[in-house]
KOLMARMI-460421 format. One record per atom (N, C-alpha, C, O): residue number from 1; x, y, z; atom name. Coordinates in nm, 4 decimals. Example, Ala and Ser with C-alpha at 12.3 -4.5 7.8 and 13.67 -1.06 7.14 Angstrom:
BEGIN
+-----+----------+----------+----------+----+
|   k |       c1 |       c2 |       c3 |  a |
+-----+----------+----------+----------+----+
|   1 |   1.3190 |  -0.5690 |   0.7800 |  N |
|   1 |   1.2300 |  -0.4500 |   0.7800 | CA |
|   1 |   1.3200 |  -0.3300 |   0.7800 |  C |
|   1 |   1.4236 |  -0.3319 |   0.8465 |  O |
|   2 |   1.2850 |  -0.2250 |   0.7080 |  N |
|   2 |   1.3670 |  -0.1060 |   0.7140 | CA |
|   2 |   1.2900 |   0.0030 |   0.7870 |  C |
|   2 |   1.3409 |   0.1138 |   0.8039 |  O |
+-----+----------+----------+----------+----+
//
This chain:
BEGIN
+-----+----------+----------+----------+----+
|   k |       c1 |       c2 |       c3 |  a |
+-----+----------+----------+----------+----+
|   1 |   8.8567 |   7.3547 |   8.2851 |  N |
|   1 |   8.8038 |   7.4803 |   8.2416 | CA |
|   1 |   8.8121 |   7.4857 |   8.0895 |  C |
|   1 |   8.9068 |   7.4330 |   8.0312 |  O |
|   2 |   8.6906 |   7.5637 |   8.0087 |  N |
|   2 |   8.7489 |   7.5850 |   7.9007 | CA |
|   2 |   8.6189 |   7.7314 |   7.8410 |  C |
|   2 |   8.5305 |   7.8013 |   7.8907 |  O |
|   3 |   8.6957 |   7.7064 |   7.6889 |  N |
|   3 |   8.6119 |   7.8678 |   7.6760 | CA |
|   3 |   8.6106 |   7.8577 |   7.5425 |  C |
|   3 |   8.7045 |   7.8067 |   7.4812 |  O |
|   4 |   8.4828 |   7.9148 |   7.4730 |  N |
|   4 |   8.5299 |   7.8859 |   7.3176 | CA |
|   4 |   8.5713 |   7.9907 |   7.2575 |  C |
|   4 |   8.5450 |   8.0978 |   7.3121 |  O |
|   5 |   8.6366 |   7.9921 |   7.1472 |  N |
|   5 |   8.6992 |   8.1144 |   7.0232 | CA |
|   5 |   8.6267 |   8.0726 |   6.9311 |  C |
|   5 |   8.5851 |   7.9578 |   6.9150 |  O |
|   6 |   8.6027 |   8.1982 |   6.8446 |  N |
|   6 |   8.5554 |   8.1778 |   6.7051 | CA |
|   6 |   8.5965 |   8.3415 |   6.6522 |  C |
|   6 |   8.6401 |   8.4274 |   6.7289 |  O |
|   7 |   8.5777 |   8.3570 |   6.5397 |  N |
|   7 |   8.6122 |   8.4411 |   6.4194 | CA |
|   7 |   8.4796 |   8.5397 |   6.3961 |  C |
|   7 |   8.3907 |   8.4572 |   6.3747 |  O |
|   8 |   8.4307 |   8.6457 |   6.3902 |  N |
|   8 |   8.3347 |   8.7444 |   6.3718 | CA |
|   8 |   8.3673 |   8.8556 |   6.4230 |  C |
|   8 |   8.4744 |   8.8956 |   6.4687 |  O |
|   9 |   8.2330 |   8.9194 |   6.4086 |  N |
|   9 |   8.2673 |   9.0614 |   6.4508 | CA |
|   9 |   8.2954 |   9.0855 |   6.6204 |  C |
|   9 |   8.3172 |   8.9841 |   6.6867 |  O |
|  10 |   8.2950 |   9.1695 |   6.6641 |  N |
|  10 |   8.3012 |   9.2291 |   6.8288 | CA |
|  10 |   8.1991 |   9.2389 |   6.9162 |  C |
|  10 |   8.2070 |   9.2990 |   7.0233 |  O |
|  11 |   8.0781 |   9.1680 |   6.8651 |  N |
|  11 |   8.0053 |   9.1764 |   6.9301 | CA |
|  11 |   7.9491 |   9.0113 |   7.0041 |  C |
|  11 |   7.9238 |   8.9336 |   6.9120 |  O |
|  12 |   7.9350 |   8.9717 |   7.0902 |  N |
|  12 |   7.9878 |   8.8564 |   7.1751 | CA |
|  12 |   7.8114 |   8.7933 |   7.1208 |  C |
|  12 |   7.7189 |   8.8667 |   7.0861 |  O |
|  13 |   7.8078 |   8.6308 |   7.1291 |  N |
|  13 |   7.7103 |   8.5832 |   7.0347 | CA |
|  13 |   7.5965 |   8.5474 |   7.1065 |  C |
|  13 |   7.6171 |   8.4301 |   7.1375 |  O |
|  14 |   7.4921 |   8.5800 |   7.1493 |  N |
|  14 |   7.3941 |   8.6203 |   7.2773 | CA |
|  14 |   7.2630 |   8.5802 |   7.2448 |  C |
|  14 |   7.1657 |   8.5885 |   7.3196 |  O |
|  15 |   7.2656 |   8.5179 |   7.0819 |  N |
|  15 |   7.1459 |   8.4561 |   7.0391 | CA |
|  15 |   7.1681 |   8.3538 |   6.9248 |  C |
|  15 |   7.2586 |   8.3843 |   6.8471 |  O |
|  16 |   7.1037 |   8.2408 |   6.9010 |  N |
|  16 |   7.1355 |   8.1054 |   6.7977 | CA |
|  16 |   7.1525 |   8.2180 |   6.6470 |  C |
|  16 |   7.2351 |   8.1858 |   6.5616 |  O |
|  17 |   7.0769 |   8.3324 |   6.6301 |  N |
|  17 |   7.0683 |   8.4195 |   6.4983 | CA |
|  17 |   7.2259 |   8.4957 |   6.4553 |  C |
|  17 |   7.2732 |   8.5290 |   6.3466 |  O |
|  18 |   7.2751 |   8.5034 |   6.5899 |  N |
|  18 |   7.3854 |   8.5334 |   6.5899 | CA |
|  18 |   7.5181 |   8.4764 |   6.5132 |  C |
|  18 |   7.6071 |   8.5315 |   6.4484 |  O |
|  19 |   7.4876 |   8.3232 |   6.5548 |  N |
|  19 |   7.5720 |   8.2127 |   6.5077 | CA |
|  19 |   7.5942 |   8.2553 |   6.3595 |  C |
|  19 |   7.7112 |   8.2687 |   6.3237 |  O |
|  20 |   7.4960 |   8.2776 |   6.2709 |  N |
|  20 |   7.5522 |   8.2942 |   6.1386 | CA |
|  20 |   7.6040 |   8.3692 |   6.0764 |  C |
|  20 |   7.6228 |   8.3663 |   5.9547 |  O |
|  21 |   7.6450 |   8.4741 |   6.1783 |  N |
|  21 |   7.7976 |   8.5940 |   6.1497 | CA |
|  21 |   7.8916 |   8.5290 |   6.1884 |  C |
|  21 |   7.9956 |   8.5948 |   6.1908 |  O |
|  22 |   7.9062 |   8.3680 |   6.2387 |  N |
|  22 |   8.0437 |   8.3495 |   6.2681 | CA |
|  22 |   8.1291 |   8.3114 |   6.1249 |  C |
|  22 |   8.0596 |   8.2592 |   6.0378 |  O |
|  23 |   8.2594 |   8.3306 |   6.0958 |  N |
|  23 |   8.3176 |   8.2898 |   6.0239 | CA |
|  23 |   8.3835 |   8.1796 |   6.0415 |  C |
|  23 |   8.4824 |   8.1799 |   6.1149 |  O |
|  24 |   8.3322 |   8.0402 |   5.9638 |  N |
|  24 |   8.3988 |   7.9070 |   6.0589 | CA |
|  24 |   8.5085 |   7.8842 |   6.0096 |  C |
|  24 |   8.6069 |   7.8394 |   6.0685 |  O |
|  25 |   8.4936 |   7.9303 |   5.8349 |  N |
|  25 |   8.5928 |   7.8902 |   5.7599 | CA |
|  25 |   8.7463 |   7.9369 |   5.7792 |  C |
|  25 |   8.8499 |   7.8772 |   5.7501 |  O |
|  26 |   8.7250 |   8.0706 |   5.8415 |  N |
|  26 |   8.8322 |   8.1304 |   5.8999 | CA |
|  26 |   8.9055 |   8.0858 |   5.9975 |  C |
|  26 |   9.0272 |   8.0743 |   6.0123 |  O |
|  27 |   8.7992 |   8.0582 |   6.0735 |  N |
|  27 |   8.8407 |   7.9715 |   6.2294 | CA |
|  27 |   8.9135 |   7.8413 |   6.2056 |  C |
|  27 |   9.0165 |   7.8185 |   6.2692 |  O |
|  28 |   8.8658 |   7.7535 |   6.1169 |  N |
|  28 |   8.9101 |   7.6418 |   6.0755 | CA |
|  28 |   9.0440 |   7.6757 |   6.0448 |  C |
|  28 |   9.1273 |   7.6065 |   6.1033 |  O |
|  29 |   9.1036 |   7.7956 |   5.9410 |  N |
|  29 |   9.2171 |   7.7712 |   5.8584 | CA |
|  29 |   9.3322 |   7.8426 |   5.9870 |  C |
|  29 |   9.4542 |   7.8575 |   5.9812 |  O |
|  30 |   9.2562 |   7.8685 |   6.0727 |  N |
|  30 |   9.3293 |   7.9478 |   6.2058 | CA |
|  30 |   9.4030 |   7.8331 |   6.2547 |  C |
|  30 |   9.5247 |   7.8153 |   6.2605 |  O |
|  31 |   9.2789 |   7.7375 |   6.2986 |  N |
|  31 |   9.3021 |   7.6442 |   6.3636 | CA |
|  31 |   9.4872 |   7.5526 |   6.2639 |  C |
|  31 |   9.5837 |   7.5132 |   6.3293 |  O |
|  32 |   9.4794 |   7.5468 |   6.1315 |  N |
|  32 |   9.5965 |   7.5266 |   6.1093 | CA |
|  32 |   9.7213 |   7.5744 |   6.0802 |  C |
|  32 |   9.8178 |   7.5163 |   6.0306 |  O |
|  33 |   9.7056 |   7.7055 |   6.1229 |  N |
|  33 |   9.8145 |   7.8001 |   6.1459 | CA |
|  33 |   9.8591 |   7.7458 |   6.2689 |  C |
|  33 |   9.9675 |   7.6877 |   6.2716 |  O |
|  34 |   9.7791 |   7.7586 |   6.3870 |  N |
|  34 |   9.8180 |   7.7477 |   6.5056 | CA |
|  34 |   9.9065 |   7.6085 |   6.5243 |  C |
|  34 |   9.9973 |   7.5981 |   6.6068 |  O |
|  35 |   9.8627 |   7.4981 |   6.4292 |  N |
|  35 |   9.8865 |   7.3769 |   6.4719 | CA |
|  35 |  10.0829 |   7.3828 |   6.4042 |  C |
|  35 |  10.1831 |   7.3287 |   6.4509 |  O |
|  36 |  10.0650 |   7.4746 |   6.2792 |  N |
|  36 |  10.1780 |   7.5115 |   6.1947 | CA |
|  36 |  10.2915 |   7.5427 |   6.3410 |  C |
|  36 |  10.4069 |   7.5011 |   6.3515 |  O |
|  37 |  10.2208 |   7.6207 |   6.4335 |  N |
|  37 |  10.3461 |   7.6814 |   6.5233 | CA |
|  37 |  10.3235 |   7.6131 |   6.6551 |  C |
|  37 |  10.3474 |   7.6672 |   6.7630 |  O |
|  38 |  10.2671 |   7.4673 |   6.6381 |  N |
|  38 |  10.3440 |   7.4013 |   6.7624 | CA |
|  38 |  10.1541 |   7.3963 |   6.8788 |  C |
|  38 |  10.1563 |   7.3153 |   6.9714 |  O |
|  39 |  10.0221 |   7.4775 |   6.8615 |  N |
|  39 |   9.9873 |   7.4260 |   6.9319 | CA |
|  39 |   9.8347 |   7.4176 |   6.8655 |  C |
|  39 |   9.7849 |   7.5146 |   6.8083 |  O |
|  40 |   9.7536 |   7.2650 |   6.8829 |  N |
|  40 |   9.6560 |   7.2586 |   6.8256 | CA |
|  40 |   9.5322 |   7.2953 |   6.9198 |  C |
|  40 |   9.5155 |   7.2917 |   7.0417 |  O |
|  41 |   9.4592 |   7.3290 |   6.8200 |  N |
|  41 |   9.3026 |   7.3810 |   6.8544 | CA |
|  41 |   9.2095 |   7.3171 |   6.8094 |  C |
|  41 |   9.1928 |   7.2828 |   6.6923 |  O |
|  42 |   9.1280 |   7.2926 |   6.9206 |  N |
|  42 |   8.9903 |   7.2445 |   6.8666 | CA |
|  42 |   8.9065 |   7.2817 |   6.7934 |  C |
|  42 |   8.8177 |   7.3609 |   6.8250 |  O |
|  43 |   8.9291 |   7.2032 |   6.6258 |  N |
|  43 |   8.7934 |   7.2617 |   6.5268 | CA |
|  43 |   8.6460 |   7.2945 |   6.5296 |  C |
|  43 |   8.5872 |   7.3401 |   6.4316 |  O |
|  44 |   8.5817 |   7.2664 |   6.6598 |  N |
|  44 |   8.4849 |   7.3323 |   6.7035 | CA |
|  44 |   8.4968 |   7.4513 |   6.8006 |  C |
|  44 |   8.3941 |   7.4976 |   6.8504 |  O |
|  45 |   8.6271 |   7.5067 |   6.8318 |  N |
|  45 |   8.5743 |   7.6313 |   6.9086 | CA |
|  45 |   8.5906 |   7.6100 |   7.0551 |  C |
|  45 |   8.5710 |   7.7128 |   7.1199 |  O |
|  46 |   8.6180 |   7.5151 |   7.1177 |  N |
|  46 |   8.6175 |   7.4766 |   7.2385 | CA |
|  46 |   8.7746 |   7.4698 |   7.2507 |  C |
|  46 |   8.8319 |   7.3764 |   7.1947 |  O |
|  47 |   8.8478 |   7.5643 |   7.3213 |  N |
|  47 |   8.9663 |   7.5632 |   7.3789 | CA |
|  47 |   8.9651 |   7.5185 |   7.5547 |  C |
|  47 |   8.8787 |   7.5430 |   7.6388 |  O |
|  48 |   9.0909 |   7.4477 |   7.5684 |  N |
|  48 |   9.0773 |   7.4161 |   7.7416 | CA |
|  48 |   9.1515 |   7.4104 |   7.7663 |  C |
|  48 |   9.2352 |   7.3511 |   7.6983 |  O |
|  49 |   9.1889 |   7.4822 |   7.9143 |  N |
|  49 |   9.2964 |   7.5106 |   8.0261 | CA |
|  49 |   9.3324 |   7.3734 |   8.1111 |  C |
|  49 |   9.2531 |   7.3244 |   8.1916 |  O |
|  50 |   9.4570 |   7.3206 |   8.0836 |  N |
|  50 |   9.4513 |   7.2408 |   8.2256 | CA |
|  50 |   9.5719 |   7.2625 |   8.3123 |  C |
|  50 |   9.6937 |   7.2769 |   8.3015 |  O |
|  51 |   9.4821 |   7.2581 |   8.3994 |  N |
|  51 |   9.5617 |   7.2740 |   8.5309 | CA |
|  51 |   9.6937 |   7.1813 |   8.5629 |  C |
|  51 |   9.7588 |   7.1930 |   8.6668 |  O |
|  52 |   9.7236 |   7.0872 |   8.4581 |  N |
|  52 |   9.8580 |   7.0270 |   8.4647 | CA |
|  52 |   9.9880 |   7.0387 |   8.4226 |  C |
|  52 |  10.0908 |   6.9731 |   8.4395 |  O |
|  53 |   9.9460 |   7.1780 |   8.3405 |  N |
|  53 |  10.0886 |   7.2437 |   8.3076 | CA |
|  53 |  10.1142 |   7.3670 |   8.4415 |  C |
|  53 |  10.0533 |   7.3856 |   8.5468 |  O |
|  54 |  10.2072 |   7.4209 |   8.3924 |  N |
|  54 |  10.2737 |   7.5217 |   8.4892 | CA |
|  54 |  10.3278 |   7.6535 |   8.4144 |  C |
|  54 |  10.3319 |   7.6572 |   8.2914 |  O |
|  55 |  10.3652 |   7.7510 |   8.4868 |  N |
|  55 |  10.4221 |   7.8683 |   8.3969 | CA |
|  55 |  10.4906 |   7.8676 |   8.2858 |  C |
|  55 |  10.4571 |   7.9457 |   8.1968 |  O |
|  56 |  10.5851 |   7.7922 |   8.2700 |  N |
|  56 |  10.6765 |   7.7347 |   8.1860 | CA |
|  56 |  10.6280 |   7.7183 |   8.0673 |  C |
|  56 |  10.6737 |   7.7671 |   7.9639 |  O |
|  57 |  10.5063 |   7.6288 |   8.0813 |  N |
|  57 |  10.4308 |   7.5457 |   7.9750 | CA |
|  57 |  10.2991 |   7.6860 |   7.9158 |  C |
|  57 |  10.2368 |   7.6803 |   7.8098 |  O |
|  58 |  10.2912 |   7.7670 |   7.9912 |  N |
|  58 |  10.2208 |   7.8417 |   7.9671 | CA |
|  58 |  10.2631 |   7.9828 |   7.8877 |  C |
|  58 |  10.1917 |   8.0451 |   7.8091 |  O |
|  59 |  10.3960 |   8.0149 |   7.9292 |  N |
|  59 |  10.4805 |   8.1062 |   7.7989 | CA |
|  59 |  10.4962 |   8.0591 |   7.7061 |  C |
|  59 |  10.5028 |   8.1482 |   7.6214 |  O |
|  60 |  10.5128 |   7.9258 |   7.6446 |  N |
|  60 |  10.5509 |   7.8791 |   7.5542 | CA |
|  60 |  10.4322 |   7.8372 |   7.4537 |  C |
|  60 |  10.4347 |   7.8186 |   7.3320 |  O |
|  61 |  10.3061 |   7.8273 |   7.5661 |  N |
|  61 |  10.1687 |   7.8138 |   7.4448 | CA |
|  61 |  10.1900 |   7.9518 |   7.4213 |  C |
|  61 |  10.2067 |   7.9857 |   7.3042 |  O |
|  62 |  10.1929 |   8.0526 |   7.5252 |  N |
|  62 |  10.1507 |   8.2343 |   7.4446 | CA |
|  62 |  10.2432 |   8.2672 |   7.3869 |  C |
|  62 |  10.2291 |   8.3781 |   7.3354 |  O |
|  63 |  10.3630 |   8.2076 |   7.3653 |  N |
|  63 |  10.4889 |   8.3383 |   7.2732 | CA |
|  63 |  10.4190 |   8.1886 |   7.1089 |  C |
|  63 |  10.4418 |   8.2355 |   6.9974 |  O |
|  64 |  10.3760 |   8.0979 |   7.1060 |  N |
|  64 |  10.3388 |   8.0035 |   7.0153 | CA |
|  64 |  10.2214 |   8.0956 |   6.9647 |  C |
|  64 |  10.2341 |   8.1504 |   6.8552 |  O |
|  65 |  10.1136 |   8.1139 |   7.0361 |  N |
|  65 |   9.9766 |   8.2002 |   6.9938 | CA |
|  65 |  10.0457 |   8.3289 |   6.9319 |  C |
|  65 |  10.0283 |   8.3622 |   6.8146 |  O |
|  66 |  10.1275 |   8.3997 |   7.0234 |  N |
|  66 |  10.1410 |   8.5139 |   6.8766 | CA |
|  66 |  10.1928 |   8.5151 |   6.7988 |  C |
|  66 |  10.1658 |   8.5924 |   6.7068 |  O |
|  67 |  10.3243 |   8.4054 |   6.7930 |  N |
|  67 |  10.3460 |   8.3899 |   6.6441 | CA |
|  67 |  10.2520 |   8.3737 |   6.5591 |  C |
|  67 |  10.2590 |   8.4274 |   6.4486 |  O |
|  68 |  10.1269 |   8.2819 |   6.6027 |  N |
|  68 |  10.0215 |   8.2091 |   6.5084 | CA |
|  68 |  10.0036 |   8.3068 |   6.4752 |  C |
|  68 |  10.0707 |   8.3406 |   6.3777 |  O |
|  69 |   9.8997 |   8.4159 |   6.5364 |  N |
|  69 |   9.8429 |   8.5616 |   6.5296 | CA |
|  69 |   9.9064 |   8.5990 |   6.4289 |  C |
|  69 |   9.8527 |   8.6081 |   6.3185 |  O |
|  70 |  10.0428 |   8.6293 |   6.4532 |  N |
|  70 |  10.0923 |   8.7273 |   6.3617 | CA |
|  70 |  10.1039 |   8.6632 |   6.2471 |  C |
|  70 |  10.0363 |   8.7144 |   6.1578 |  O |
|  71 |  10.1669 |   8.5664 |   6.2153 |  N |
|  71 |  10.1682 |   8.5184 |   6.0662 | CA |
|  71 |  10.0183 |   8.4956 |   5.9761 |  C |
|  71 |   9.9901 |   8.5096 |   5.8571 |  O |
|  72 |   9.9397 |   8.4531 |   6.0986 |  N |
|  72 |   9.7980 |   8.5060 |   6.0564 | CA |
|  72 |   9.7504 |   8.6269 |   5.9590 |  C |
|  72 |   9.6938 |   8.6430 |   5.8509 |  O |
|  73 |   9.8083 |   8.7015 |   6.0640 |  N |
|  73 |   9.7521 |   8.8930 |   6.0079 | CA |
|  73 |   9.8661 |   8.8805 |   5.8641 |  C |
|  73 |   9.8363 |   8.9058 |   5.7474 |  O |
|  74 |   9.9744 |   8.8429 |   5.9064 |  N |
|  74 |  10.0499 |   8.9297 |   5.8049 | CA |
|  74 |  10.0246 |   8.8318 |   5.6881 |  C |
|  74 |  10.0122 |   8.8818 |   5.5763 |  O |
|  75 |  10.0154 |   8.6944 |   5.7021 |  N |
|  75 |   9.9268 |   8.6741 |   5.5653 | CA |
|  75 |   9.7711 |   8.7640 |   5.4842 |  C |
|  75 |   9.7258 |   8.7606 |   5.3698 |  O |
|  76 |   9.7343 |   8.8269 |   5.5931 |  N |
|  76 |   9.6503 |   8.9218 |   5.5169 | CA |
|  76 |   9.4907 |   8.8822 |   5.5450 |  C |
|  76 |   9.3830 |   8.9106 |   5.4926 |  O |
|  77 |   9.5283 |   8.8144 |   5.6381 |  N |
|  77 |   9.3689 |   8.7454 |   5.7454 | CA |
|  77 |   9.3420 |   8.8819 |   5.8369 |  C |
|  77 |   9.4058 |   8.9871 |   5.8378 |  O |
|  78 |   9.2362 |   8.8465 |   5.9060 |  N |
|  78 |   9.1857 |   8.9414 |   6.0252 | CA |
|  78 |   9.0873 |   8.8917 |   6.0668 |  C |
|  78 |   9.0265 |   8.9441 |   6.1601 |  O |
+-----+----------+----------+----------+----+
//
């Protein structure tokens, strides 16, 4: 399974015209925050679930994601 993330506004991207409200550059420097706290992301946007971890492995990517998040914001990103 997988699903992509990217950086823009709230409105979900439903046409190729769309694409050029994304912010990549943002996404990119996301992408090395995240890697900063332990979990890497794919520089194109394509994140994926596998079914070979377990709960365990799965608190520890999400309490990892909000650290990212937050040191994110509180550097003064959004």
């Amino acid at each position: 399974m997988a699903l992509h993330a990217s950086f823009g506004d709230d409105a979900p991207v439903l046409n190729p015209r769309q694409l050029a409200g994304l912010r990549l550059a943002d996404y990119a420097a996301f992408t090395r925050v995240a890697a900063e706290h332990g979990v890497w992301l794919a520089g194109r946007g394509v994140w994926y679930v596998s079914a070979a971890h377990g709960p365990t492995e799965l608190d520890l990517t999400l309490q990892r994601m909000d650290d990212a998040f937050r040191a994110w914001t509180q550097a003064g990103n959004h």
